[in-house]
N, C-alpha and C positions, 0 to 999 in steps of 0.2 A: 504494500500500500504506500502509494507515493504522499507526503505530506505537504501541504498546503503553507507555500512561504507566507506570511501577514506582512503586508506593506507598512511599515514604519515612518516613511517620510514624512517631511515637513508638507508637500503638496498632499498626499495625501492625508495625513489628518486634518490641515487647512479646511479639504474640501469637504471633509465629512462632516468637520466641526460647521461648517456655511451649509450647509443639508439639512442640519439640525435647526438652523436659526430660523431658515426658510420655512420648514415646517412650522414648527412654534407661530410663526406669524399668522398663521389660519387665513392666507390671501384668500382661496377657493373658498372658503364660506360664506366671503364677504363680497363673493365676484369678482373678486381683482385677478381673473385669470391671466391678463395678459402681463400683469409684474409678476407673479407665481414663476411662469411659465421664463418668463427673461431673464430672474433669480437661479432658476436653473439651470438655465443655459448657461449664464453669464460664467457658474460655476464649475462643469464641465469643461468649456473654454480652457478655464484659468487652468485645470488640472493638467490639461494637455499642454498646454505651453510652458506649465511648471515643469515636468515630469516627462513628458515626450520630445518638447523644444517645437512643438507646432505652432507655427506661425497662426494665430488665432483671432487676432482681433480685426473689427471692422470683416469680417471675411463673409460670400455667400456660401450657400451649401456648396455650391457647385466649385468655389472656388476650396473650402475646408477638403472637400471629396479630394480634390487635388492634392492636396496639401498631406491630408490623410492615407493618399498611396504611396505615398515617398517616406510616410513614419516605417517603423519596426513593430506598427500594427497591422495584424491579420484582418480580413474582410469583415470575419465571424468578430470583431471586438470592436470594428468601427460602423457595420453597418449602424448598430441600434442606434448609436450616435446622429447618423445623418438622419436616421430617421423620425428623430426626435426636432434635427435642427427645421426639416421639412415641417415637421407638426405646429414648431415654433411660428414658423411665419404663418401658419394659417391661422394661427392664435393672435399673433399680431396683428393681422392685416382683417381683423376678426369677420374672416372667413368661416370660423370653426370655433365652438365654444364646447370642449370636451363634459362630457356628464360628472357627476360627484363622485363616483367609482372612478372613471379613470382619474381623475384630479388626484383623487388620491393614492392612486398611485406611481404616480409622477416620479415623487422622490424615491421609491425603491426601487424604479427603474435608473434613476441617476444611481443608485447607490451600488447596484448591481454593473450597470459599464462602467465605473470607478474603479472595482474590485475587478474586472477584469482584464480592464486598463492595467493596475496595476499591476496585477502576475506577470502581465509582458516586462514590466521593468524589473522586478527582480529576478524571471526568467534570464534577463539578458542580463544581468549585472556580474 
């Protein structure tokens, strides 16, 4: 049985510890999906240009996709990412306003491409 490295980093607990705050804020109850939704992004971002060195800010998906095949991330640990950055902009451009189930699980989807994210880092370290 192969054992499961736990990511120690300063990026990574940063972004855990901002997951947490973000939840705590109860955006989605009060409607505020589309800062819920930017909070989490914004956070994801950050990890990957902590942690991966990915050129992240101001970026679109299409340009992140880019950006994301040149990391030492697999398809399987970036897609959910774009997919999420996709969901983002419909939530922005409020195209789409996700139901109370998916809202909330938002953040354990952040918190699951976090943790997968980071296995790649200590994978490769």
């Amino acid at each position: 049985m192969q054992m499961q490295q736990i990511d120690t980093s300063p990026a990574y607990q940063a972004a855990q510890d901002e997951l947490t705050r973000i939840e705590r804020r109860r955006d989605p109850e009060q409607g505020r999906w589309q800062e819920y939704y930017r909070l989490v992004v914004d956070c994801l971002r950050y990890f990957l240009a902590q942690e991966h060195k990915v050129r992240t800010a101001n970026r679109s998906v299409t340009e992140m996709q880019q950006a994301l095949r040149r990391s030492t991330l697999s398809s399987a640990q970036t897609q959910p990412l774009l997919d999420l950055l996709a969901e983002n902009d419909t939530v922005q451009m409020a195209t789409y306003l996700p139901g109370p189930t998916q809202g909330r699980q938002l953040i354990g989807r952040a918190r699951t491409m976090i943790d997968q994210m980071a296995q790649a880092s200590t994978s490769t370290a």
